[in-house]
TORLUMRO-247663 format. One line per 3 residues: number of its first residue (from 1); for each residue z, x negated, y negated of N, C-alpha, C. Coordinates in steps of 0.1 Angstrom, whole numbers, plus 5000, padded with zeros to 4 digits. Example, Ala and Ser with C-alpha at 12.3 -4.5 7.8 and 13.67 -1.06 7.14 Angstrom:
BEGIN
1> 5078/4868/5057/5078/4877/5045/5078/4868/5033 ~ 5071/4872/5022/5071/4863/5011/5079/4871/5000;
***
This chain:
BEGIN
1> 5672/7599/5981/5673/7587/5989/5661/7578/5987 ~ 5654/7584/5989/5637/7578/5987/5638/7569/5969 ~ 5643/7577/5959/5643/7573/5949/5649/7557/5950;
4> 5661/7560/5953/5672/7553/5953/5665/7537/5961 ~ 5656/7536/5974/5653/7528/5979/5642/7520/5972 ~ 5632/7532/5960/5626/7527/5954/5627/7515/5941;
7> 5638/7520/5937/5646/7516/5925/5650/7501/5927 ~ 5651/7500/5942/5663/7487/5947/5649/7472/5948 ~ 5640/7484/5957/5629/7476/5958/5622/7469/5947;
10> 5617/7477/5936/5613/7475/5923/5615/7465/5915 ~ 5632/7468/5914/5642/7455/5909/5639/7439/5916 ~ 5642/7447/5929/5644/7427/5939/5631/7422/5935;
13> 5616/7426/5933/5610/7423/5934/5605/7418/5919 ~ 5610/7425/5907/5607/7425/5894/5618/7406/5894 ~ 5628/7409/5900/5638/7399/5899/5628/7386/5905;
16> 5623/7384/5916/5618/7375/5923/5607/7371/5913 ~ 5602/7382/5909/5588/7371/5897/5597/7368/5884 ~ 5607/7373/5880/5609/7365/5875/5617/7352/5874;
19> 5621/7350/5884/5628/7339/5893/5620/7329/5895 ~ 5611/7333/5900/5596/7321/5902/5594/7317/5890 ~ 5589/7324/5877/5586/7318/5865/5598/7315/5861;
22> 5610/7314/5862/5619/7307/5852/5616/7293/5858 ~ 5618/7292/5873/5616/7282/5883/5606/7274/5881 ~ 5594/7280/5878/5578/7271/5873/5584/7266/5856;
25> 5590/7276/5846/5589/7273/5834/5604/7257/5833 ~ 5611/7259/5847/5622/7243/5845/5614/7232/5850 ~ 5606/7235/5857/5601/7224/5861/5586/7218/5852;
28> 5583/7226/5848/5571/7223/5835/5582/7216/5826 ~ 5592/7220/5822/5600/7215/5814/5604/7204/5816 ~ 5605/7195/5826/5613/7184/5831/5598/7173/5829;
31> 5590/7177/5841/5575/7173/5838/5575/7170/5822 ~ 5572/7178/5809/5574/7179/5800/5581/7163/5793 ~ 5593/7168/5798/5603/7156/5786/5604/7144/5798;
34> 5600/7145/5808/5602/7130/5815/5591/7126/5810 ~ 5574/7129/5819/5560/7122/5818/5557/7122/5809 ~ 5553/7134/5799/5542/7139/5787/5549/7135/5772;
37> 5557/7134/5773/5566/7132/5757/5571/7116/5756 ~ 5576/7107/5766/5575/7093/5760/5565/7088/5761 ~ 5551/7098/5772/5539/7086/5771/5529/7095/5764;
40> 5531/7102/5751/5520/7109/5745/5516/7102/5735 ~ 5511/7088/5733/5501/7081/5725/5500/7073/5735 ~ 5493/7072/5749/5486/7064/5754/5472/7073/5756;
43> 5463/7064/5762/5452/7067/5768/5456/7074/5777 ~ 5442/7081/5785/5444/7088/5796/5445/7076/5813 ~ 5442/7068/5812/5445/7057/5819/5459/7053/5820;
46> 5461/7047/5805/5475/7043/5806/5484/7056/5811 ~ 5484/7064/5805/5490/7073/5807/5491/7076/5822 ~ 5483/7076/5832/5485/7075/5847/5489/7063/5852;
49> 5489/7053/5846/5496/7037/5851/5508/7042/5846 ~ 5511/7048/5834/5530/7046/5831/5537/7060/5838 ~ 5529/7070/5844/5537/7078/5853/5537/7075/5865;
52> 5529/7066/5873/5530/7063/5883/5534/7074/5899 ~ 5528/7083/5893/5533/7096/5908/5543/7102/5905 ~ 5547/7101/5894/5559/7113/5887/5552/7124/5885;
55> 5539/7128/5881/5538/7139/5883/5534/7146/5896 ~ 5535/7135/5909/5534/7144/5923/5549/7144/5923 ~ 5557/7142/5923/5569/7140/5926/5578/7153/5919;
58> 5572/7153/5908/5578/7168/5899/5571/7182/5902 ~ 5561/7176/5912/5551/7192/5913/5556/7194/5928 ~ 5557/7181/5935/5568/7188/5946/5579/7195/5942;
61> 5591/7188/5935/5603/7196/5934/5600/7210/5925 ~ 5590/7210/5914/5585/7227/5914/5584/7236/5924 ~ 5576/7230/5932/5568/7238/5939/5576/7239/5953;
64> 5583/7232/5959/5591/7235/5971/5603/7235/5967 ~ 5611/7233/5957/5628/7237/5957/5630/7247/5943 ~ 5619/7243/5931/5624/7253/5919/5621/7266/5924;
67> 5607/7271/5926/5602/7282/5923/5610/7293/5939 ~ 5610/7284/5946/5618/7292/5955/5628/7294/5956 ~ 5637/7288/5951/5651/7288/5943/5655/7299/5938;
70> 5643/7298/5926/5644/7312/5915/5640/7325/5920 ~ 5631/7322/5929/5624/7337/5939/5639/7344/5947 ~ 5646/7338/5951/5659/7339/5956/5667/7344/5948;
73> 5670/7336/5940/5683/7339/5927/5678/7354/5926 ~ 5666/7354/5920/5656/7368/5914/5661/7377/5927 ~ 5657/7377/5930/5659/7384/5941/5670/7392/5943;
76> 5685/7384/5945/5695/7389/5950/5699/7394/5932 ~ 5695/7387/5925/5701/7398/5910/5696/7411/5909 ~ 5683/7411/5911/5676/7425/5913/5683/7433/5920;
79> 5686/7429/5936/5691/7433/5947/5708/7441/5940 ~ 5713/7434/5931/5725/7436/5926/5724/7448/5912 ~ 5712/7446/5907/5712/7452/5896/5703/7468/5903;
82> 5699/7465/5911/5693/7480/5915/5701/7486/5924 ~ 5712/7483/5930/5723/7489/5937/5730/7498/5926 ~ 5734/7486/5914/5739/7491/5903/5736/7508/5900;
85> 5721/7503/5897/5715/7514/5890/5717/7531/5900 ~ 5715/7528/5911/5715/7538/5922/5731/7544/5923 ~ 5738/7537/5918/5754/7542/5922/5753/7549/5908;
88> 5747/7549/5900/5748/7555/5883/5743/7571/5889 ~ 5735/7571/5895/5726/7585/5895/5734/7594/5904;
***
């Protein structure tokens, strides 16, 4: 039983980090191809005049809807895949 509870825990939790980094790694990605890729031949000036708060605005939606998102998703897959594994044994 003990096993079985270990197994479940393990997963949800293996799931949840990976949930977070997929969640950090879409939103780096968006960051990415919106800000850093049409303005990568400006100055470091220009380059803060032509984003204009887009990168507060992407490090919110990282940081309060991706990564918690994915902590979730992670989570309940783990939660699904370590049930799995415990009905095997």
């Amino acid at each position: 039983m003990l096993k079985k509870i270990a197994i479940t825990v393990c997963t949800m939790l293996l799931g949840a980090c990976g949930g977070s980094a997929v969640g950090w790694l879409i939103g780096r990605t968006i960051y990415f191809l919106l800000a850093e890729l049409p303005n990568r031949n400006l100055s470091p000036e220009q380059f803060t005049m032509a984003t204009c708060g887009l990168n507060l605005s992407i490090g919110m939606l990282t940081f309060f809807v991706l990564i918690p998102v994915g902590i979730v998703i992670g989570s309940i897959a783990g939660f699904g895949f370590g049930m799995r594994q415990t009905d095997e044994e």
